[in-house]
C-alpha positions as a Markdown table, in Angstrom:
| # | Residue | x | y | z |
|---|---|---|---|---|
| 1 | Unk | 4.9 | -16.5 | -58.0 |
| 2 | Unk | 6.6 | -16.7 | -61.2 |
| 3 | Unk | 5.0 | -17.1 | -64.3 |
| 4 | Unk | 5.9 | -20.1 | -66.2 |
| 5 | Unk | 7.2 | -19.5 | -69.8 |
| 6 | Unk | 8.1 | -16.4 | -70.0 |
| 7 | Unk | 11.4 | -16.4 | -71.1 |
| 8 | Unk | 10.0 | -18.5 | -74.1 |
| 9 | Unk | 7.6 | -16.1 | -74.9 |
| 10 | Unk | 9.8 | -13.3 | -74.6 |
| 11 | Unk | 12.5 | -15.4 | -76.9 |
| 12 | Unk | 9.4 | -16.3 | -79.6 |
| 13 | Unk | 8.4 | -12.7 | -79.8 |
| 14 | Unk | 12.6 | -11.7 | -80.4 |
| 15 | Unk | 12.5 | -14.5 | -83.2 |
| 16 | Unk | 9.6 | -13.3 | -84.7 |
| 17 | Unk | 10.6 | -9.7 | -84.8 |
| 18 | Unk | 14.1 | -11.4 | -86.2 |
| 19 | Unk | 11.9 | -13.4 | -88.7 |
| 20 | Unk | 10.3 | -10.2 | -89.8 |
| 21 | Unk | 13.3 | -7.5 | -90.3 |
| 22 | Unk | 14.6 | -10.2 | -92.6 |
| 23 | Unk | 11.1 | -10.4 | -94.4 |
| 24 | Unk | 11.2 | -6.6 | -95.0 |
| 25 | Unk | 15.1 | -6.6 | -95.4 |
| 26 | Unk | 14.6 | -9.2 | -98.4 |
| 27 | Unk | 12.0 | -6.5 | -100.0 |
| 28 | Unk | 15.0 | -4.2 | -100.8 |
| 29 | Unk | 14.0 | -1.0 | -102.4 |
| 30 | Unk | 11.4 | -0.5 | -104.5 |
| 31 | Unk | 12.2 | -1.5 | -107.8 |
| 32 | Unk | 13.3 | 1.4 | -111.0 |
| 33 | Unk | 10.2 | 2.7 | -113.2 |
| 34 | Unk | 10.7 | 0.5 | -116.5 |
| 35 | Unk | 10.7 | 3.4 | -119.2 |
| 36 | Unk | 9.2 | 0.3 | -121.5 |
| 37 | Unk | 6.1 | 0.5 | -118.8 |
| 38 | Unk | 3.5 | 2.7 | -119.0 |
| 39 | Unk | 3.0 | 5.0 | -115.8 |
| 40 | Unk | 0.1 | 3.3 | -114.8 |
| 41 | Unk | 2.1 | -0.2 | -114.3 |
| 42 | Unk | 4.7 | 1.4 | -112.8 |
| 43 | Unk | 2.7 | 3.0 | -110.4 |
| 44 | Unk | 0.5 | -0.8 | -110.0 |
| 45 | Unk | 4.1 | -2.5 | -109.3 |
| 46 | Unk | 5.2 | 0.6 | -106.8 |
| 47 | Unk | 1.5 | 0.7 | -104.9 |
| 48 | Unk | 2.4 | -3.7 | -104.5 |
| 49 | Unk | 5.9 | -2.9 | -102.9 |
| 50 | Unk | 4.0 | -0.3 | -100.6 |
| 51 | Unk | 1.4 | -2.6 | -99.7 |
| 52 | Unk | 4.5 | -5.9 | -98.9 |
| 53 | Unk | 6.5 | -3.6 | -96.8 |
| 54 | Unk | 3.2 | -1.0 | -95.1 |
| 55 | Unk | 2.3 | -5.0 | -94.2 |
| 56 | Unk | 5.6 | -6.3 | -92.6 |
| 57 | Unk | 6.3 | -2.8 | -90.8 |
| 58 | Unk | 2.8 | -3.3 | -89.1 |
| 59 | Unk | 3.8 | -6.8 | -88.6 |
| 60 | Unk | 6.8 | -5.4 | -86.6 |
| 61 | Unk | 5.3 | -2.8 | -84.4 |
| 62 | Unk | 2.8 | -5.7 | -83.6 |
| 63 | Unk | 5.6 | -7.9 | -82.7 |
| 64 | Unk | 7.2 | -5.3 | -80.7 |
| 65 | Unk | 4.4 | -4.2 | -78.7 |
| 66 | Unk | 3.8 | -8.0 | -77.7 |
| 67 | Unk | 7.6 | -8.1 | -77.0 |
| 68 | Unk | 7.4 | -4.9 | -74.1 |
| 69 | Unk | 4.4 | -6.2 | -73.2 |
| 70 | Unk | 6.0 | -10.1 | -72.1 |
| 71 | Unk | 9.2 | -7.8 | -70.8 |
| 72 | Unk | 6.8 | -5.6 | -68.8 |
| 73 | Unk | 5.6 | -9.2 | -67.2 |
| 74 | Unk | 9.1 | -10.4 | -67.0 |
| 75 | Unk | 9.7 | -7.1 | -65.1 |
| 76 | Unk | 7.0 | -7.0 | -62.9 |
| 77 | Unk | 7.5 | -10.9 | -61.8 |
| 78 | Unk | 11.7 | -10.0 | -61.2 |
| 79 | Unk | 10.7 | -7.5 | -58.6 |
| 80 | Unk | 8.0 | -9.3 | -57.0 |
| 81 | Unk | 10.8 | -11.7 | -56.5 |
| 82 | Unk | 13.2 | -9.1 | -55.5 |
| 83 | Unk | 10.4 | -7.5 | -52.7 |
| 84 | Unk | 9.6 | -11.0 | -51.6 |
| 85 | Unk | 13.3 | -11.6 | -50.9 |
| 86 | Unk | 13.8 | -8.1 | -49.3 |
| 87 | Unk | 11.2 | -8.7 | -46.7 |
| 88 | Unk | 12.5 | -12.3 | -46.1 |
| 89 | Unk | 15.7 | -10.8 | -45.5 |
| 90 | Unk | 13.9 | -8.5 | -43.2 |
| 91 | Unk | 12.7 | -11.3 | -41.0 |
| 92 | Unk | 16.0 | -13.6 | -40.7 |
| 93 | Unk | 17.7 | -10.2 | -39.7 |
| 94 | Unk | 14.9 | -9.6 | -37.2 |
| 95 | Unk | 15.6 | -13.0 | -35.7 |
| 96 | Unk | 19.3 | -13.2 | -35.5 |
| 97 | Unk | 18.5 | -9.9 | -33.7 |
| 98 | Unk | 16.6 | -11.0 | -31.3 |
| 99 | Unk | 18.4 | -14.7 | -30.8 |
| 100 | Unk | 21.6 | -12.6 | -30.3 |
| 101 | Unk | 19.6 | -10.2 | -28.1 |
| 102 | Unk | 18.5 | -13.4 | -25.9 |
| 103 | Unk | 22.4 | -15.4 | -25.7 |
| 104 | Unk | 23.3 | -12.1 | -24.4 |
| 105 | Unk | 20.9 | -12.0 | -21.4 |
| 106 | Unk | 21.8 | -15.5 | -20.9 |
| 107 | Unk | 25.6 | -14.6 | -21.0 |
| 108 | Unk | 24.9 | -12.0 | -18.4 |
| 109 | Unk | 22.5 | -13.6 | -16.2 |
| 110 | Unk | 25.7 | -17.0 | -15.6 |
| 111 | Unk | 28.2 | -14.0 | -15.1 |
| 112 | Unk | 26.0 | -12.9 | -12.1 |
| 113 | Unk | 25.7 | -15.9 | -10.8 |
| 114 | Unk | 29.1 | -17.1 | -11.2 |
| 115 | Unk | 29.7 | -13.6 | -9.2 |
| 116 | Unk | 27.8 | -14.3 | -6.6 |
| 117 | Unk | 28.6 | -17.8 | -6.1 |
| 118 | Unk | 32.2 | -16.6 | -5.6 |
């Protein structure tokens, strides 16, 4: 019926995602060309803050994409729930129908004889 854990994973997969905007938020911006550098290390220390946050972003979309995919489960077991309830529903109204259907034939049936008796 319902899969066990799933509000875990689904509350791992929001800490990670947490976990990881505050990895790429701690990156700031990329750091100023030093005029004392030479273009070349410049360029080495901008390519290593490409490479941290290209990294964390793909960490993210990862993160995410497990996220929809345990809400999509979450989903999917909610209205299996929901159906299986609906057609219970169904069934007690279908009896109460029918046992209210039955009192009434009784009802009528010691109304005729209490008529004829008389």
């Amino acid at each position: 019926m319902a899969k066990i854990g799933t509000g875990e994973i689904i509350y791992d997969m929001r800490k990670k995602i947490q976990d990881i905007r505050l990895e790429l938020k701690r990156l700031g911006d990329p750091l100023p060309s030093l005029p004392e550098l030479i273009d070349s290390a410049n360029l080495l220390r901008l390519n290593e803050y490409l490479s941290k946050t290209n990294h964390k972003q793909t960490e993210l979309l990862s993160a995410y994409e497990q996220y929809s995919i345990a809400l999509e489960d979450l989903l999917e077991t909610v209205f299996g729930i929901q159906n299986e309830l609906k057609d219970i529903l169904k069934e007690q109204s279908s009896m109460i129908t029918s046992k209210s259907k039955k009192s009434q034939k009784i009802k009528t049936k010691k109304t005729k004889k209490t008529k004829i008796k008389k």
